[in-house]
C-alpha positions as CSV (number, residue, x, y, z in Angstrom):
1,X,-16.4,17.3,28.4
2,X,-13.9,15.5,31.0
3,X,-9.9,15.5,30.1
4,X,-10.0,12.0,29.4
5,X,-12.6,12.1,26.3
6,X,-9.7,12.7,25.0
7,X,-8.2,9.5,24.7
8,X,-11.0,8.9,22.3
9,X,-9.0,10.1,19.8
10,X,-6.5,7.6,19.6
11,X,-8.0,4.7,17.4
12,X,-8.5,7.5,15.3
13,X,-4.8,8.7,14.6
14,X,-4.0,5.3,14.5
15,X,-6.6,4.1,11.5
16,X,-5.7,7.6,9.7
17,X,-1.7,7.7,10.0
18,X,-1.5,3.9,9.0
19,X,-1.3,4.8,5.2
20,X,1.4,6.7,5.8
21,X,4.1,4.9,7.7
22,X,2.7,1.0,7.3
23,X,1.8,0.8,4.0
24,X,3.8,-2.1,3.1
25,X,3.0,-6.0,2.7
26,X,6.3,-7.0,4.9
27,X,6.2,-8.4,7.0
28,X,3.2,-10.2,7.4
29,X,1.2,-10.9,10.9
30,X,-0.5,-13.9,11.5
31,X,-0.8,-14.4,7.4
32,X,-1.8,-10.8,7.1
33,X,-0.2,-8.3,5.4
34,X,0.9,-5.4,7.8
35,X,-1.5,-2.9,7.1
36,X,-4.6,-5.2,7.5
37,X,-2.8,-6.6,10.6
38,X,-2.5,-2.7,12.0
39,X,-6.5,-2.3,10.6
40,X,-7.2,-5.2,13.0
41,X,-5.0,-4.0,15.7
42,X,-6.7,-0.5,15.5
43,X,-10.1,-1.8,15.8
44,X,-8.7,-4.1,18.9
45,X,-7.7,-0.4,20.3
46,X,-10.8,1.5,20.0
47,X,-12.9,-1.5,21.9
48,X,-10.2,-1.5,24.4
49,X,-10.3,2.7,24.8
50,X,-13.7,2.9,24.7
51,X,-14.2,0.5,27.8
52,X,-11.8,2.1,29.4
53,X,-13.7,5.3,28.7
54,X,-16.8,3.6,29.8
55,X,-15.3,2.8,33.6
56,X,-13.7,6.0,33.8
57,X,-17.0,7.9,32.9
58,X,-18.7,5.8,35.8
59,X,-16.4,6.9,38.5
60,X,-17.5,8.9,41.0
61,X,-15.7,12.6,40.2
């Protein structure tokens, strides 16, 4: 496994810590209450790390 498989692990904290600390309906994003709206923005995340993963795993080492 390389170091940065790592960063995998990030959409992952952020969908399981979001109970804790943005459990709230203020404010609201775009119409959605925050928690749905940091849902939404965790799912952005994960598409986002896994391309990155994806470019970094077809470098050349």
């Amino acid at each position: 496994m390389r170091p940065h498989h790592a960063l995998a692990l990030l959409p992952l904290a952020a969908l399981l810590g979001a109970p804790f600390f943005a459990n709230r309906v203020e404010p609201r994003i775009l119409g959605l209450p925050f928690l749905l709206a940091w849902c939404v923005g965790a799912v952005l995340l994960a598409s986002a790390t896994m391309a990155l993963l994806h470019w970094l795993d077809r470098r050349p080492r």
